[in-house]
C-alpha positions as CSV (number, residue, x, y, z in Angstrom):
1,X,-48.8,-22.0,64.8
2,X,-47.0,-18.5,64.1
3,X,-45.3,-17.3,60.9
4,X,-41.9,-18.0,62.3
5,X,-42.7,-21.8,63.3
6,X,-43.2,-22.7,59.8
7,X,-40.3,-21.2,58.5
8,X,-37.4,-23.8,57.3
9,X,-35.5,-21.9,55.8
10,X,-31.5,-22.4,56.8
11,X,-30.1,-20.1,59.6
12,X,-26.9,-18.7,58.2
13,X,-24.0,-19.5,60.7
14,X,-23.2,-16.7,63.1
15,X,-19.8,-16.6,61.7
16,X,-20.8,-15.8,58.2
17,X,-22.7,-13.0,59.8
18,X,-19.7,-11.3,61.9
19,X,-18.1,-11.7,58.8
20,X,-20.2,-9.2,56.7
21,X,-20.5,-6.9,59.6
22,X,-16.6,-6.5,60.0
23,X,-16.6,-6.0,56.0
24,X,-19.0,-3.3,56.9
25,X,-16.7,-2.2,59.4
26,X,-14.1,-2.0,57.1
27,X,-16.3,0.2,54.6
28,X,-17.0,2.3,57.1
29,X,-13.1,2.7,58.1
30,X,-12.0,3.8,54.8
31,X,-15.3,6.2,54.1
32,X,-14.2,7.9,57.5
33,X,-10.5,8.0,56.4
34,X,-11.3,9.6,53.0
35,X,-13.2,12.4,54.6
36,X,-10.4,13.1,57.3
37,X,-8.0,13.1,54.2
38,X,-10.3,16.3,53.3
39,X,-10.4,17.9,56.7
40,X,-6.6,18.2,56.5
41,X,-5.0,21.5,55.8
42,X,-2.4,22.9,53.2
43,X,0.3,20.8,55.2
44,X,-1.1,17.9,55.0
45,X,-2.2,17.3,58.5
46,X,-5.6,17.9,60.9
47,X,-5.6,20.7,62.9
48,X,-5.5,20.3,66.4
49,X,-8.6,21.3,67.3
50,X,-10.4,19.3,64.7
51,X,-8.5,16.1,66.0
52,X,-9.5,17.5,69.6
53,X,-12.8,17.3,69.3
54,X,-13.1,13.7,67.6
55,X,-11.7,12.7,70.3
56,X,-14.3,14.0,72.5
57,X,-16.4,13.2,70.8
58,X,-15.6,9.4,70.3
59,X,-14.6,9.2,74.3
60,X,-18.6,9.9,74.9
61,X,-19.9,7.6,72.6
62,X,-17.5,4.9,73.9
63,X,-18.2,6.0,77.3
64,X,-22.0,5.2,76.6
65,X,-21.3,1.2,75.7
66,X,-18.1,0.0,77.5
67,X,-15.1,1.1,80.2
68,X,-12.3,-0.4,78.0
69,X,-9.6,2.1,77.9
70,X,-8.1,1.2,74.8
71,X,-11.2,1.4,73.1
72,X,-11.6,5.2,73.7
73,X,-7.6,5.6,73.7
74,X,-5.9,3.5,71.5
75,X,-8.8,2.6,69.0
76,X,-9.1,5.9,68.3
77,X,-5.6,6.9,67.5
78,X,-5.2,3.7,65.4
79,X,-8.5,4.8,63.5
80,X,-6.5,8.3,63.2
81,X,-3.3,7.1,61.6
82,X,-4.3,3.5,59.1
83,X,-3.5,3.4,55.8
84,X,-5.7,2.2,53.2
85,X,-4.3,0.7,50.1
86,X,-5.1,2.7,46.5
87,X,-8.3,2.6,44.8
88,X,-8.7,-0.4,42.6
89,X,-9.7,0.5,38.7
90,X,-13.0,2.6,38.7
91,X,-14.1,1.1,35.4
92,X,-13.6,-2.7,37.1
93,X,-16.0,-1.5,39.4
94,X,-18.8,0.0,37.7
95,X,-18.7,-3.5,35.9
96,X,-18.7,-5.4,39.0
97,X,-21.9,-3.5,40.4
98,X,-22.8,-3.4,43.7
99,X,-20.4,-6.5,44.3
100,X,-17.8,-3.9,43.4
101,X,-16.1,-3.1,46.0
102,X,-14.9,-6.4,47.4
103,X,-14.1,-7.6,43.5
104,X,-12.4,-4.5,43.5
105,X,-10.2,-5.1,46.8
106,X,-8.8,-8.2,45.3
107,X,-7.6,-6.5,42.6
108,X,-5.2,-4.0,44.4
109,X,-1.9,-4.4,44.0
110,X,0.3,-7.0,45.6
111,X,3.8,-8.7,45.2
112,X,3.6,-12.5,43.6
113,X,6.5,-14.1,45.6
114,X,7.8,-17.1,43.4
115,X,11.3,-17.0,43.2
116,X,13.0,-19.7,40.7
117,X,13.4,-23.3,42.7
118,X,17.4,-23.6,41.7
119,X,20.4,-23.7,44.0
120,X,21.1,-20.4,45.1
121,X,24.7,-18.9,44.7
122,X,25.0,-15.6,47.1
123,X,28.0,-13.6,47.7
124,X,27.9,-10.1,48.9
125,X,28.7,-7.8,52.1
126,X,26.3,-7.9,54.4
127,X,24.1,-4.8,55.4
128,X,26.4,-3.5,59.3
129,X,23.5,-3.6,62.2
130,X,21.1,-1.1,62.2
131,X,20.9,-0.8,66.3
132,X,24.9,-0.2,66.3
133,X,24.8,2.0,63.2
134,X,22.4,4.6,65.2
135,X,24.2,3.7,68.4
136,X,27.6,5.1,66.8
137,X,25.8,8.2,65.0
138,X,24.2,9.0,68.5
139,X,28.2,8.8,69.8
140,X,29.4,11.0,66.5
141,X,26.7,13.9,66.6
142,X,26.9,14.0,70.7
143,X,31.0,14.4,70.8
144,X,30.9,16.5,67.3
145,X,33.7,14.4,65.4
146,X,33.9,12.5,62.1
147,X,32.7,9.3,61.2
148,X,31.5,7.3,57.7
149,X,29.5,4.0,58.2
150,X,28.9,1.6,55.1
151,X,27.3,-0.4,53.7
152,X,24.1,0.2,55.9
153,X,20.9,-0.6,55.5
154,X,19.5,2.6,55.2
155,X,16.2,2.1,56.6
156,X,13.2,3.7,58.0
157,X,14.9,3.8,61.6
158,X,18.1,4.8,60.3
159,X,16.4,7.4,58.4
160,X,14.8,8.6,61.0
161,X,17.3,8.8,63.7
162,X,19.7,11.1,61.2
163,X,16.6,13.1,60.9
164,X,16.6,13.8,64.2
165,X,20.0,14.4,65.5
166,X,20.1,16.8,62.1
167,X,17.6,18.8,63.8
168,X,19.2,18.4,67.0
169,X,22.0,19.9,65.2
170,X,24.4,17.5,64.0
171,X,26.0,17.3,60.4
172,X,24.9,14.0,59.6
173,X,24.8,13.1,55.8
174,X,23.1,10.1,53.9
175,X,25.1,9.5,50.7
176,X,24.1,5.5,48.9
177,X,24.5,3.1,50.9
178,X,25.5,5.1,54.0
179,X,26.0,7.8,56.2
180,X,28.6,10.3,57.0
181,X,28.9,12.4,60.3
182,X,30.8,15.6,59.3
183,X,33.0,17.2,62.2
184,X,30.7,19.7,64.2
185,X,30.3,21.3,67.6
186,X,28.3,18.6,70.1
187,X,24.7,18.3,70.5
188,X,22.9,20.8,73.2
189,X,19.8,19.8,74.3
190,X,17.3,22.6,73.0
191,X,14.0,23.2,73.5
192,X,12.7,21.0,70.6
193,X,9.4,18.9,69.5
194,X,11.3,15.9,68.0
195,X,9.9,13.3,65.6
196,X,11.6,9.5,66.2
197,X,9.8,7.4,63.2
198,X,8.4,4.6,64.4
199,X,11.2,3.0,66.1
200,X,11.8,2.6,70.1
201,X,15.1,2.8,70.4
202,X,15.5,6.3,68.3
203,X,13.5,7.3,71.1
204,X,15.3,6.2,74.0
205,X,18.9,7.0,72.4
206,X,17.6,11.0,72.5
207,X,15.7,10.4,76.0
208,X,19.1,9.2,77.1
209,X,20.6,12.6,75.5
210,X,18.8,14.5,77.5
211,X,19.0,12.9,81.1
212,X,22.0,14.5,81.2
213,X,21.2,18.0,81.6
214,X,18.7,20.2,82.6
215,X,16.6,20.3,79.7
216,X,13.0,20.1,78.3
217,X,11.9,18.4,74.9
218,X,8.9,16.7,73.3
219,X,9.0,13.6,71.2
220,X,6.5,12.6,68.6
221,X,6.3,9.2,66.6
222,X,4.3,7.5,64.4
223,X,1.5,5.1,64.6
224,X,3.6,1.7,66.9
225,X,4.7,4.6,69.6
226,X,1.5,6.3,70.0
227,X,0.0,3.2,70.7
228,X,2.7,1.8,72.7
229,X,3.3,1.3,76.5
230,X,5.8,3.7,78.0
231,X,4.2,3.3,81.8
232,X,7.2,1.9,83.2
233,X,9.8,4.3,81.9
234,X,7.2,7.1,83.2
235,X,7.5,5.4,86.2
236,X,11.4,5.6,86.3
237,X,12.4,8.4,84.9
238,X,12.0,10.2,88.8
239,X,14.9,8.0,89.6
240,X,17.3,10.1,87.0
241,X,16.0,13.5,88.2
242,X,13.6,13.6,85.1
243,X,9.8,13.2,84.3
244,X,7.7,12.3,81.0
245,X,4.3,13.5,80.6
246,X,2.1,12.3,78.0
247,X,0.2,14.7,76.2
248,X,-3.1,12.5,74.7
249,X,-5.0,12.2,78.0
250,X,-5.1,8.1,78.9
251,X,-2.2,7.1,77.0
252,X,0.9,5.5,77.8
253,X,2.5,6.3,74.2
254,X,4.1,9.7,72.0
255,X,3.6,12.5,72.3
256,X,5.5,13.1,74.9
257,X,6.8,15.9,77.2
258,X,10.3,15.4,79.1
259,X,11.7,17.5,81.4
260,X,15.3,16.9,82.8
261,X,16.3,18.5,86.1
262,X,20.1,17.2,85.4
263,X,20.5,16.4,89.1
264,X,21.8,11.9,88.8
265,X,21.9,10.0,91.3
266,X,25.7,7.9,91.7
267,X,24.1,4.4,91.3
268,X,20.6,3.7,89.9
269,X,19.0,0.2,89.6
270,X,16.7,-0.2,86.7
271,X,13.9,-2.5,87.2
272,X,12.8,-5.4,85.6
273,X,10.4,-3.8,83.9
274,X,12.3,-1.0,82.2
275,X,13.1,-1.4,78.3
276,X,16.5,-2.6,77.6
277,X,17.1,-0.6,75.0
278,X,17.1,2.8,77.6
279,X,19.4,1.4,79.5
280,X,21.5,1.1,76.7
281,X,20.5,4.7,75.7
282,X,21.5,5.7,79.2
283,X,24.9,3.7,78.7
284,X,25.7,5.0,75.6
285,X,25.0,8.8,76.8
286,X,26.9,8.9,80.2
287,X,30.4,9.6,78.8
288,X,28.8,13.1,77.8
289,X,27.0,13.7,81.4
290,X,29.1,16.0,84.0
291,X,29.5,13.1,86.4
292,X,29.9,9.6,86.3
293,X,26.8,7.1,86.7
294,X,27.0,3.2,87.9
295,X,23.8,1.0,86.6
296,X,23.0,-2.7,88.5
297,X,21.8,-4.6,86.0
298,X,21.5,-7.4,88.4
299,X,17.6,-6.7,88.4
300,X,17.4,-7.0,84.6
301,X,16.1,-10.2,82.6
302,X,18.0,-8.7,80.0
303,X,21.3,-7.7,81.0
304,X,23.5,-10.2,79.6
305,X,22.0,-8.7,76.2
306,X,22.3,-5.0,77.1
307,X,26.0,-5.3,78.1
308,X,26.5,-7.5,74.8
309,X,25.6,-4.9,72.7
310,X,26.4,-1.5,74.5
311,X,30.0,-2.4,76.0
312,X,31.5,-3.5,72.8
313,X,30.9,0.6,71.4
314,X,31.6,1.9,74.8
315,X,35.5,-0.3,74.5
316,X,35.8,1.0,70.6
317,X,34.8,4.4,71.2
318,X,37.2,5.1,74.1
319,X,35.2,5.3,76.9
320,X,36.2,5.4,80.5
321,X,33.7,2.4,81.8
322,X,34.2,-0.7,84.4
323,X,32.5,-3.6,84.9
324,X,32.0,-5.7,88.2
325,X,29.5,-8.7,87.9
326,X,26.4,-6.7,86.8
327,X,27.4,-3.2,87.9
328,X,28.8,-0.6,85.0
329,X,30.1,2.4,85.9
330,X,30.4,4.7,83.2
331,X,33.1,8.3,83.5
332,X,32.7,11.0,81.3
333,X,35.5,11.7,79.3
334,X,36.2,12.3,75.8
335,X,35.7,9.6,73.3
336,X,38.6,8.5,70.1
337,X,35.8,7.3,67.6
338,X,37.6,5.2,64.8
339,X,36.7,7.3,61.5
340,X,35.2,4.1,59.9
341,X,34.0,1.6,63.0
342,X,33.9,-1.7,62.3
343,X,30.1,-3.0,63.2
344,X,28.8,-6.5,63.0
345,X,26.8,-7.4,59.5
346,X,22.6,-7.5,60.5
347,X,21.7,-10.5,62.6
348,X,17.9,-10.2,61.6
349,X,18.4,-10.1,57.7
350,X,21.3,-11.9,57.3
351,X,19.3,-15.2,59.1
352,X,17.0,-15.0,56.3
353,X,19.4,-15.0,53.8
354,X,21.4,-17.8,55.4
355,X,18.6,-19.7,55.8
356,X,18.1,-19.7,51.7
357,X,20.7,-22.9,51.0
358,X,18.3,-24.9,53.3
359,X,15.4,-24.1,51.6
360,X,16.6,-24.1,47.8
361,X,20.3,-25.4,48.6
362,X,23.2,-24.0,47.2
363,X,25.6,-21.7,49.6
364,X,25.4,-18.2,51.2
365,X,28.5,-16.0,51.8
366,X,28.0,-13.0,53.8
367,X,30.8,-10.7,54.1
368,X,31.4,-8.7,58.1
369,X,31.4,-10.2,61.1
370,X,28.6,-11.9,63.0
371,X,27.3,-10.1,66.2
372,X,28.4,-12.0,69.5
373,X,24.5,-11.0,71.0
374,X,22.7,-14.1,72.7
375,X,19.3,-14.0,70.2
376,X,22.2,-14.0,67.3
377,X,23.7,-17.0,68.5
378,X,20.6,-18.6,69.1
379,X,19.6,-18.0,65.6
380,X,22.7,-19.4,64.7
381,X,22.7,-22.7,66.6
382,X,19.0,-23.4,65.6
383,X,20.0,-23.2,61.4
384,X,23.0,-25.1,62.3
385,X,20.3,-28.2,64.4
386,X,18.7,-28.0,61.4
387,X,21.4,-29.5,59.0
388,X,22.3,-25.7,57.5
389,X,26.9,-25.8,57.3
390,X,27.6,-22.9,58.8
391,X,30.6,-21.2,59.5
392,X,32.7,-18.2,60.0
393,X,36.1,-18.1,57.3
394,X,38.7,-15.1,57.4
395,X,39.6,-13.6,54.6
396,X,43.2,-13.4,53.2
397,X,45.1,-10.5,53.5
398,X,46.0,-7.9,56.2
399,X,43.8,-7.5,58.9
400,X,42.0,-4.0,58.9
401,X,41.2,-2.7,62.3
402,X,38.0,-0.3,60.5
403,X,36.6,-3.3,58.6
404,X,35.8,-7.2,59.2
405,X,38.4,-9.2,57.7
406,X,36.1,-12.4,58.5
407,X,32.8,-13.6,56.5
408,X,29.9,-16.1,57.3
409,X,29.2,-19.1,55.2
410,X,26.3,-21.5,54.7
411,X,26.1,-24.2,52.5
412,X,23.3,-27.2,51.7
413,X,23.5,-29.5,49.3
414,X,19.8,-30.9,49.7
415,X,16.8,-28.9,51.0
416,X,15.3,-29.6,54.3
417,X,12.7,-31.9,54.6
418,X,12.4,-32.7,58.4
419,X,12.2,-29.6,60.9
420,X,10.6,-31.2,64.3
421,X,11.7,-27.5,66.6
422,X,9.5,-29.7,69.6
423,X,12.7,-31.9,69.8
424,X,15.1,-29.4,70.1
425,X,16.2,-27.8,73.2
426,X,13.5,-25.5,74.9
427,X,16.7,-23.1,76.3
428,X,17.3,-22.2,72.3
429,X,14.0,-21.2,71.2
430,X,13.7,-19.3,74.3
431,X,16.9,-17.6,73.5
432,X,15.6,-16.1,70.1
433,X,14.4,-12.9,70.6
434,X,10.7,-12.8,69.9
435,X,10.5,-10.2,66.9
436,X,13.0,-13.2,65.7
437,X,9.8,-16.0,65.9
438,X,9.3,-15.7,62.0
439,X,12.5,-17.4,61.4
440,X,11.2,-20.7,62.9
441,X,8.0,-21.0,61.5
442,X,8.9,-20.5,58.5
443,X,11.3,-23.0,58.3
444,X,9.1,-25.6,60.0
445,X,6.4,-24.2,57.2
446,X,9.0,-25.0,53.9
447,X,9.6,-28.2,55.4
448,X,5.6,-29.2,55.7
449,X,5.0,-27.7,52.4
450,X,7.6,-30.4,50.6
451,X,5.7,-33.1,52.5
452,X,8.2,-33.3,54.9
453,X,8.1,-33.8,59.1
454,X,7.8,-30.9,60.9
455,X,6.4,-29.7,64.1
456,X,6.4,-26.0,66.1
457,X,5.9,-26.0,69.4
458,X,4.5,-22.3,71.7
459,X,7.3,-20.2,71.3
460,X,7.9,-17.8,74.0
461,X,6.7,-14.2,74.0
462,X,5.7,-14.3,69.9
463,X,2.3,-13.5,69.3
464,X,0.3,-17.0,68.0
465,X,-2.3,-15.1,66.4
466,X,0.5,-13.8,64.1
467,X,1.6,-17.3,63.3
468,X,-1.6,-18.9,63.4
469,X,-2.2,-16.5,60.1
470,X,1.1,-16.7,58.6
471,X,0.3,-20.8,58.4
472,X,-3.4,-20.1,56.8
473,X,-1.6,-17.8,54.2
474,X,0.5,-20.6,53.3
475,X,-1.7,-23.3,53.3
476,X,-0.4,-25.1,56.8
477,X,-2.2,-25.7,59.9
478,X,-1.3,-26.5,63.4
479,X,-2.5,-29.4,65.5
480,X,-3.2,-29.4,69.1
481,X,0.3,-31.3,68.8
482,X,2.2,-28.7,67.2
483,X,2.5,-30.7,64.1
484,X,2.1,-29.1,60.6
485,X,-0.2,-30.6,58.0
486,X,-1.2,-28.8,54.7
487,X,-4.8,-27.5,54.6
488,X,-5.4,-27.4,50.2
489,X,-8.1,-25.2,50.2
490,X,-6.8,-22.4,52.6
491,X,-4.1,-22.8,50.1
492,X,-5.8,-22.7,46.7
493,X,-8.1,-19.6,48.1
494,X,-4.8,-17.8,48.8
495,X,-3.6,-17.9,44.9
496,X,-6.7,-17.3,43.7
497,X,-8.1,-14.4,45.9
498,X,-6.9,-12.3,48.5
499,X,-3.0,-11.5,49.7
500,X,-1.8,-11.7,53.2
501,X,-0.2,-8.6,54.3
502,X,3.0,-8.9,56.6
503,X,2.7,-7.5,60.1
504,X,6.5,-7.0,60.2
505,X,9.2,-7.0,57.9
506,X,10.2,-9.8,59.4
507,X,7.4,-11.7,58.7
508,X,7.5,-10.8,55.5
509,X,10.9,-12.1,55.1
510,X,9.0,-15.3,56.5
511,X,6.2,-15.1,53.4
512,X,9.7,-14.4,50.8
513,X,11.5,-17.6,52.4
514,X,8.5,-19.7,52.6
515,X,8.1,-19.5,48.4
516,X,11.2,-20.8,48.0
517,X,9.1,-24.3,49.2
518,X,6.2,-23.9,47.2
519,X,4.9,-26.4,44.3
520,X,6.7,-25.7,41.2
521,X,3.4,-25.7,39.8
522,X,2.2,-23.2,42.3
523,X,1.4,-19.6,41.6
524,X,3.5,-18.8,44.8
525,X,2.2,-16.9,47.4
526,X,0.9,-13.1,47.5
527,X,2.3,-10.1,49.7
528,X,0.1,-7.3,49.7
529,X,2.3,-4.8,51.4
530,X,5.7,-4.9,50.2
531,X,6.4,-2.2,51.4
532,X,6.7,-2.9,54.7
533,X,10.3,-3.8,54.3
534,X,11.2,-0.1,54.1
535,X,11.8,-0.8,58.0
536,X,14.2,-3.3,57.5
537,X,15.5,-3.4,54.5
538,X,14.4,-1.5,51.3
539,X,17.0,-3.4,48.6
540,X,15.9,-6.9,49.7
541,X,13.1,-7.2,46.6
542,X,15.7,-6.2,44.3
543,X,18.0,-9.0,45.4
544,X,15.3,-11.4,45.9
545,X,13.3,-11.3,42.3
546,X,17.3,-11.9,41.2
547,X,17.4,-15.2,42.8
548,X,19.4,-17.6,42.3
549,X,22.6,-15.6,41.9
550,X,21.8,-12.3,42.9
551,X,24.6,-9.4,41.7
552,X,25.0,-7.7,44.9
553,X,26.8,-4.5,44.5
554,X,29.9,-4.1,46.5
555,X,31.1,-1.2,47.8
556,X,33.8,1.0,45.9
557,X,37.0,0.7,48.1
558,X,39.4,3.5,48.1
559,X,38.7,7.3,47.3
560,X,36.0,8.5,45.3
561,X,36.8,9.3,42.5
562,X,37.3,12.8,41.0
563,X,34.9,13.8,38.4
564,X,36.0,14.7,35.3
565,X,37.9,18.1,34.4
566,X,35.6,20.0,32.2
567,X,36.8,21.9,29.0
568,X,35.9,24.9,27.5
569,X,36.0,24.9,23.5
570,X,36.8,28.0,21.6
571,X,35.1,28.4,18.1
572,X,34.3,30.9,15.7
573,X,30.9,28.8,14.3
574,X,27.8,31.6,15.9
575,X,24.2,29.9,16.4
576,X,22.0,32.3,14.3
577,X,18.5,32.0,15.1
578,X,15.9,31.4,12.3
579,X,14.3,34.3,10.8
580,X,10.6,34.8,11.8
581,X,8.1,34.6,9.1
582,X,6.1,37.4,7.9
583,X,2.6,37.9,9.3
């Protein structure tokens, strides 16, 4: 008999073992992220050649073990750009030892979301859309005139996007809660490199920009671009006289080169494939190309969406457009922008914070008008299946043609209890846009958490990995049913230990919601990065941790007003200084 045979000691599960060799992983992440943060130079960034040959570097050594693209493309450039959270206390880890450094991770800094279980009361104007609010700056810088929108959310995107047309050339100024385009010649298209944030659709409002006329650019973006797919907009851009070049070798994402010939065809047809939101880019840029340009939609899964959201600007701004069945043709022209247009209020916040009476009852009044787009009315007809009273009111007075005279009211006067989304209508859930799949579960997720029936069937296009975490974080599981039964100790080890980090804003808008259904006994549940809601919606915390009855501030109606006159006092008292001692 060997050695080995007479050993009965237990096998640890495989599991447990991949476990502790992604924790190494992770060490090994953050070691090589704190010596890149000393490679960089006085800006702040590594030099090209540095980065360069990493690169190379990594694309042999993955070259040596597998033939998975994204492993030597977008592995890499996610390794290049995550963000570690800050270093726990040092003195907490010398005491912890060895064990230090996982003690130490539970200690870093996250949000405790327990909000007070009373009715809420909530009355303020809701945030205007942040796609329209960029589609109308995009229409102000390109035609040069003036323009004020308020009360926006002043996000990441947003900020971004005025960043960008500033640099374009544009007066565009951020003042509060919103920003004002100053009159100004209109945008050129110079040679620029031109940084987009991390949103799509700031970079296909430029791309559409520059279609126009023959022109070259490059666009750069941050971590969700460079690892996104832009294949099939490569793939159309010949159609429109244009062509992108990537500039990391094998990728599909930023950087980017463009460069525009200016030569349109009179009729394109975007495929199936092609992002709606450049279509909408190209839409919303045609009234400033030399010739008119038709688009057939009819090939689009999307276009009852596009044309929902780009025609209403197109008819407000003035522009010279037509539309037969699924063909817009577009005439440039000069457009009459309104000085203060009147945008619908957010569709993905204000769901959240409609969805708050049917979670802690109580009543929601959001001042602006609700956005006629078919993922916002699906949104609304789900809240409404699921008991919520909703409905739009007008306000009294005289109508303003700049600003919404009508507001959006929800009201509950118990919480929900029952939230079975496998017997509603399959056409509604497939309706919801798919970044909008938060909304569900967390409602189906308050009403397990009270003990209540609920049930969540697939939903189309969201990622189930995402919500198959989001449940564990909150203590829910999901059968092979779709049913949602609470799981205690996946539960109890969330308050005790680790925070679950939102991939979205939205989702952590779902974590925020969901702790409105928690045990009042319950420690509530634990965000560790807050600070993702920069991209939505940077005020929301402050209005959350005021819950119940928030004290939204409204915006000051009217002129500014002037500052005070100063005065200048004459007197004959003189400031002597004091005498220095002798030495």
């Amino acid at each position: 008999m060997t050695e080995q045979a007479h050993d009965t000691r237990p096998r640890r599960p495989l599991r447990e073992v991949v476990g502790d060799i992604d924790r190494d992983i992770l060490r090994l992440l953050l070691r090589r992220h704190n010596l890149l943060a000393r490679m960089h130079n006085s800006k702040g960034f590594l030099d090209p050649a540095e980065e360069k040959a990493l690169r190379e570097s990594w694309e042999a050594a993955v070259s040596r073990v597998s033939r998975d693209a994204r492993l030597s493309g977008r592995f890499f450039s996610l390794m290049q750009e995550v963000e570690f959270l800050p270093r726990p206390n040092i003195s907490q880890d010398r005491e912890a030892g060895d064990a230090g450094q996982d003690a130490g991770a539970e200690r870093r800094p996250a949000f405790n979301l327990a909000p007070p279980l009373r009715p809420v009361r909530l009355s303020m104007p809701a945030p205007l859309a942040c796609r329209a609010t960029r589609a109308w700056l995009m229409l102000a810088a390109a035609s040069g005139r003036p323009l004020r929108i308020e009360p926006g959310l002043m996000n990441d995107p947003i900020v971004d996007c005025v960043k960008a047309l500033n640099q374009l050339g544009a007066a565009l100024t951020r003042e509060e809660d919103g920003v004002t385009a100053r009159e100004a010649a209109p945008l050129g298209a110079p040679d620029k490199v031109l940084h987009v944030g991390d949103s799509a659709w700031n970079f296909f409002l430029l791309l559409g920009h520059y279609l126009g006329r023959p022109s070259r650019a490059k666009f750069t973006g941050e971590t969700s671009l460079k690892l996104a797919d832009f294949s099939a907009v490569r793939h159309f851009l010949p159609q429109m006289g244009a062509r992108l070049v990537h500039v990391v070798p094998k990728s599909d994402g930023l950087p980017a080169r463009l460069e525009c010939s200016g030569i349109l065809p009179d009729a394109v047809s975007p495929p199936a494939d092609v992002p709606a939101e450049l279509v909408e880019g190209i839409l919303l840029a045609v009234p400033f190309y030399e010739r008119a340009l038709t688009l057939d939609l009819a090939a689009h899964p999307q276009r009852k969406l596009i044309l929902a959201r780009v025609l209403p600007i197109l008819r407000a701004a003035g522009a010279d457009f037509s539309l037969t069945e699924s063909r817009v043709r577009v005439a440039p022209g000069p457009l009459r922008l309104p000085a203060r247009p009147r945008l619908p209020l957010e569709p993905e916040l204000a769901v959240f914070l409609l969805g708050l009476p049917l979670v802690l009852s109580g009543e929601t009044r959001l001042d602006g008008d609700w956005p006629q787009w078919p993922g916002a009315q699906a949104a609304w007809e789900l809240l409404r299946a699921l008991g919520l009273d909703l409905r739009l009111d007008s306000r009294p007075g005289q109508p303003d043609e700049n600003r919404s005279d009508s507001a959006v009211r929800a009201k509950a006067d118990a919480t929900l209890k029952r939230a079975c989304l496998a017997d509603l209508p399959a056409e509604l859930l497939a309706e919801l846009p798919p970044d909008w799949a938060p909304l569900p579960v967390a409602l189906a997720a308050c009403a397990a958490l009270r003990g209540g029936e609920a049930s969540l069937p697939e939903l189309p296009g969201a990622d189930m990995s995402e919500v198959t975490s989001f449940l564990h974080a909150v203590g829910l599981e999901r059968s092979a049913e779709g049913r949602l039964c609470k799981t205690e100790q996946a539960a109890s080890q969330l308050n005790a230990a680790s925070a679950w980090n939102a991939p979205s804003p939205v989702w952590a808008l779902a974590l925020a919601l969901t702790a409105c259904a928690r045990n009042a006994r319950g420690q509530g549940f634990r965000l560790g990065n807050p600070g993702v809601m920069t991209g939505l919606y940077p005020a929301f915390w402050a209005l959350y941790n005021a819950l119940p009855e928030p004290a939204a501030k409204r915006p000051v109606s009217g002129e500014t007003p002037a500052a005070p006159a100063r005065r200048r006092i004459i007197t004959s008292a003189v400031a002597v200084p004091p005498e220095l001692p002798e030495e």
